[in-house]
C-alpha positions in Angstrom: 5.3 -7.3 2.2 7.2 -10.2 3.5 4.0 -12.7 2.5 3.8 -11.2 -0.8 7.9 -11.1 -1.4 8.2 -15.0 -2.4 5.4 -14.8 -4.8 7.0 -11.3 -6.5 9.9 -13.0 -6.9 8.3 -16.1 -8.5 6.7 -13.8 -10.9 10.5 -12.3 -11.8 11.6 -15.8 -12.6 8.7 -17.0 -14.5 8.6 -13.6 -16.5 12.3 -13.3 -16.8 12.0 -9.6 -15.8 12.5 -7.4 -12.6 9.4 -5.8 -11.1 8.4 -2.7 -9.8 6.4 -2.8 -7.0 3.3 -0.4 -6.4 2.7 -0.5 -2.9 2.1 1.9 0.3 4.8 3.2 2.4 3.9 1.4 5.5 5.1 -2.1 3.8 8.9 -0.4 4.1 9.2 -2.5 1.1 12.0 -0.2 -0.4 14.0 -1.1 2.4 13.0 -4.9 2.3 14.4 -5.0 -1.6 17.1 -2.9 -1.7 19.4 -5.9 -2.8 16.3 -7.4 -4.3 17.7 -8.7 -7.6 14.3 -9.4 -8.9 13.1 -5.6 -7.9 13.4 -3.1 -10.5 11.6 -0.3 -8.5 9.3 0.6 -5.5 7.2 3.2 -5.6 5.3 4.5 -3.3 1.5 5.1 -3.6 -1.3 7.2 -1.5 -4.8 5.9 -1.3 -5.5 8.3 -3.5 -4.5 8.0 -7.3 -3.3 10.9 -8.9 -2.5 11.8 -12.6 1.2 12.1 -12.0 1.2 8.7 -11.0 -1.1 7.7 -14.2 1.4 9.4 -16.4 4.6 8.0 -14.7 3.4 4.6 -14.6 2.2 5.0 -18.8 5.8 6.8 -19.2 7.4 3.4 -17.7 5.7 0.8 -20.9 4.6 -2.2 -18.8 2.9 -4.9 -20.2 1.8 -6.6 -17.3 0.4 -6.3 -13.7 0.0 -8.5 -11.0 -2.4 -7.5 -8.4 -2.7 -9.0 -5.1 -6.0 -8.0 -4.0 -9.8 -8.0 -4.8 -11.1 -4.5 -6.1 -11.9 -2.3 -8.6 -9.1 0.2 -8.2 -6.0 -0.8 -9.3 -7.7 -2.9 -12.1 -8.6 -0.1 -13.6 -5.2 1.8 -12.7 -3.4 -1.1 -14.6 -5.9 0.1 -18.4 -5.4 3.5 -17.5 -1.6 3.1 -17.8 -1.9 1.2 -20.7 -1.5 -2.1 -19.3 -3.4 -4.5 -21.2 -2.6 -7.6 -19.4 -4.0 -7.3 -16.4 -4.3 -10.5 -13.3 -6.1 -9.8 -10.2 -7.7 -11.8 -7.4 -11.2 -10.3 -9.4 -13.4 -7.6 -8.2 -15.7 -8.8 -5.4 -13.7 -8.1 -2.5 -13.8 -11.5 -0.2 -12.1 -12.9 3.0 -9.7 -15.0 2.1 -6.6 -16.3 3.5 -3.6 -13.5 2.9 -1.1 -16.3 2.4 -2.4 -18.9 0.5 -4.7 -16.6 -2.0 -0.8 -15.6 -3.8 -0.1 -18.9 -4.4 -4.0 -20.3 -5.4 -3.6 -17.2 -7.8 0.2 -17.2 -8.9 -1.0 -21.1 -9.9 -4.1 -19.8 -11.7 -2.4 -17.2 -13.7 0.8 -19.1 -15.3 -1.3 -22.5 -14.9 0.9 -23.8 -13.3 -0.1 -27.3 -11.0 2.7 -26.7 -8.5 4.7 -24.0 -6.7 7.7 -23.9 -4.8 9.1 -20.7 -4.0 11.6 -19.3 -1.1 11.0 -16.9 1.4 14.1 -14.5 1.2 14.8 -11.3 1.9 18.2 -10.3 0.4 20.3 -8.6 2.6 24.4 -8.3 2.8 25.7 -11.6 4.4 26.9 -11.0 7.9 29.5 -13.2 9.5 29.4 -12.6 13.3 28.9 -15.2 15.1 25.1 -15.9 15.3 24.2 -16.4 18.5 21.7 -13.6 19.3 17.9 -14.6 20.3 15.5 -11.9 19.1 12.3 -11.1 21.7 9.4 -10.1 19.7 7.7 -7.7 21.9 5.7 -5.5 19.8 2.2 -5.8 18.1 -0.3 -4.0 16.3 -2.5 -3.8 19.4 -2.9 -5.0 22.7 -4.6 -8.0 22.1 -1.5 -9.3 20.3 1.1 -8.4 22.5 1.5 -10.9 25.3 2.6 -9.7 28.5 6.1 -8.0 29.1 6.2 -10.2 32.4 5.8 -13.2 30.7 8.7 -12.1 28.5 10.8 -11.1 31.2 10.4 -14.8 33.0 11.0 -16.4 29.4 14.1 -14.3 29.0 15.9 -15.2 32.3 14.9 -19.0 31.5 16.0 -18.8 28.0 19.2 -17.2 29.6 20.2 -20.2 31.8 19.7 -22.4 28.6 21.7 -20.6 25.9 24.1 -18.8 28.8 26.5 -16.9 26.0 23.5 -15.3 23.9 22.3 -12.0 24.0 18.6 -10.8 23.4 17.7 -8.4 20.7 14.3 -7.0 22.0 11.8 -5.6 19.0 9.1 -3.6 19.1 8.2 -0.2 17.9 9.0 3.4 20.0 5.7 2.7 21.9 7.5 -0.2 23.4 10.4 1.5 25.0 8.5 1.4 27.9 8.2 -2.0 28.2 12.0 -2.3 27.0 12.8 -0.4 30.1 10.8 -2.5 32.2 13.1 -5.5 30.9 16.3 -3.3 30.8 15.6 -2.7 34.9 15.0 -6.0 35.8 17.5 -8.1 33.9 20.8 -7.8 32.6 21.7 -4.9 31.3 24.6 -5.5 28.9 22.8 -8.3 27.3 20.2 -6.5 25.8 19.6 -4.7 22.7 16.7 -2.4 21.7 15.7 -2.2 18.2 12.3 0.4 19.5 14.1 3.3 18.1 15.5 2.0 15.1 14.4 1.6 11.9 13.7 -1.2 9.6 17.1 -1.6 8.0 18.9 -0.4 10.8 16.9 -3.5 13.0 17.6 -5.9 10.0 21.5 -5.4 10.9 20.8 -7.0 14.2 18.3 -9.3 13.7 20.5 -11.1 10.6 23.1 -12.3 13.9 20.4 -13.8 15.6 19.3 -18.1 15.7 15.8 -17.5 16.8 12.9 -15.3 16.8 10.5 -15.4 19.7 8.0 -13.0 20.2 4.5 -12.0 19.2 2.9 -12.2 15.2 4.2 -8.8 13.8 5.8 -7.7 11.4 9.3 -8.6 12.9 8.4 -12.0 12.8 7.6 -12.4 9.4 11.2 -10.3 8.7 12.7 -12.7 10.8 11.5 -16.0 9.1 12.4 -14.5 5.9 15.9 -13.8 6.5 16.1 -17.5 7.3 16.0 -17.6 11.3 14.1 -20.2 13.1 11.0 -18.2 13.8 8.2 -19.1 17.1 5.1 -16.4 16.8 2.5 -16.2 19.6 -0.6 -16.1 18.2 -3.5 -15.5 20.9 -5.9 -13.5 18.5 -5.2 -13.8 14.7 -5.0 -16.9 13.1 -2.2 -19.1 12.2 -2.7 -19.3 8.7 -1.5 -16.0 8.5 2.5 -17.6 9.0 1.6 -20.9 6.9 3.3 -19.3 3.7 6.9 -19.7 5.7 8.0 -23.3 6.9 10.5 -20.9 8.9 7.7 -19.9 11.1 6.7 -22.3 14.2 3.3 -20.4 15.6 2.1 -21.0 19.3 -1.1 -21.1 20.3 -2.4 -21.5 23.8 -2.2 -24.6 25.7 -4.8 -26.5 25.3 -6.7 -24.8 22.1 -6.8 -26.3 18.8 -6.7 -23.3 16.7 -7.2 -19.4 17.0 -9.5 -17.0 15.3 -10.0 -13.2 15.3 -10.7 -11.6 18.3 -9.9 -15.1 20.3 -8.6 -12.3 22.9 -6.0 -15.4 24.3 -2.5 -14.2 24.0 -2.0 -14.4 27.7 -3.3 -17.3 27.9 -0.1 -18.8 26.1 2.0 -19.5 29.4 6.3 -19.3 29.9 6.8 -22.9 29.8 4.6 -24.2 27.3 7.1 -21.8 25.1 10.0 -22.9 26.1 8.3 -26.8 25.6 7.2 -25.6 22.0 11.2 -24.2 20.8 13.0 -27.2 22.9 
């Protein structure tokens, strides 16, 4: 959601119109727009289409759709509803780069020669003092999560360098193991689990923070677009998957010139060629 959020809202400018976004739950995007001034609407879609959604999307009159993806499906969604213009990556799925194939296509479809966009999420200024470092231990699977030792040792070193921050440590509720692992061997009182939250809830605490360190998920990406200096790990996807955010900073092992899928390296990426990377 957070790649395809600058190019949405590029669409809302160039259109002169708020959007409605048809997207699955798992994006949490109706938490990720709900100050969205370019956002009309999220709704939330199965795999399956249905005829309620047919008729509620025909009920709604768009004239337009944008769709982000190769396939067949929502193409033909789109003329169902009515929808007679229709712009989509085309129909033969292919592998392509998730963050640069909005922008080749946003390009294509307004014909436009250049692009700048930002990467914002909107989200109610906070004030406090900013001065929270956000640890990024979760992933969507072991071969992306780097150690919890290693972020222990980066943690107390980080701590002798910025002495008056506190650590916001994010990860999902299958990390509170590894949050009590930290919690037992540091300082108790100057950490804060976001494991059990949820997205807006984390948001709150992540928005007082100066800088995201932690593993390529999806906090990272939330991070970067609320306008925090971001450093992923990236030991086993690669780092074109962050090059649509200048925010984002990604770190690769020492010593490698770039990472692919199922590079299987993320510990490989040692404490102090982190801490060489943000300094």
């Amino acid at each position: 959601m957070c790649v395809f959020l600058p190019f949405i809202h590029e669409i809302s400018k160039i259109e002169n119109s708020k959007v409605t976004i048809l997207t699955k739950k798992r994006s949490s995007a109706k938490c990720i727009t709900e100050n969205d001034p370019h956002v009309e609407e999220v709704i939330y879609i199965s795999d399956k289409i249905n005829l309620n959604l047919i008729k509620n999307l025909r009920s709604k009159k768009f004239s337009k759709s944008f769709i982000f993806h190769y396939g067949l499906k929502f193409i033909l969604l789109s003329y169902a509803c009515n929808i007679r213009k229709v712009f989509s990556y085309g129909f033969i799925k292919k592998n392509k780069n998730i963050s640069t194939e909005p922008k080749k296509n946003l390009k294509k479809w307004f014909n436009l020669k250049s692009l700048n966009y930002e990467c914002k999420i909107f989200f109610p200024e906070n004030h406090e003092n900013k001065n929270n470092i956000i640890i990024g231990i979760g992933g969507s699977g072991p071969t992306k999560k780097w150690r919890v030792e290693n972020y222990l040792n980066l943690i107390i070193k980080l701590n002798k360098l910025y002495p008056h921050s506190k650590f916001i440590i994010a990860g999902g509720k299958e990390d509170i193991v590894n949050y009590k692992f930290l919690e037992t061997n540091f300082i108790k009182s100057k950490l804060t689990s976001l494991c059990d939250l949820n997205i807006k809830s984390s948001i709150n605490h992540i928005i007082n923070s100066k800088m995201y360190i932690g593993n390529d998920t999806g906090f990272m990406h939330i991070s970067a677009s609320l306008g925090i200096k971001t450093f992923g790990l990236f030991g086993d996807t690669p780092t074109n998957y962050a090059e649509y955010n200048k925010l984002i900073t990604p770190i690769i092992p020492r010593g490698f010139s770039k990472i692919e899928h199922n590079s299987r390296a993320i510990n490989k990426i040692d404490v102090d060629w982190v801490l060489g990377n943000i300094n």
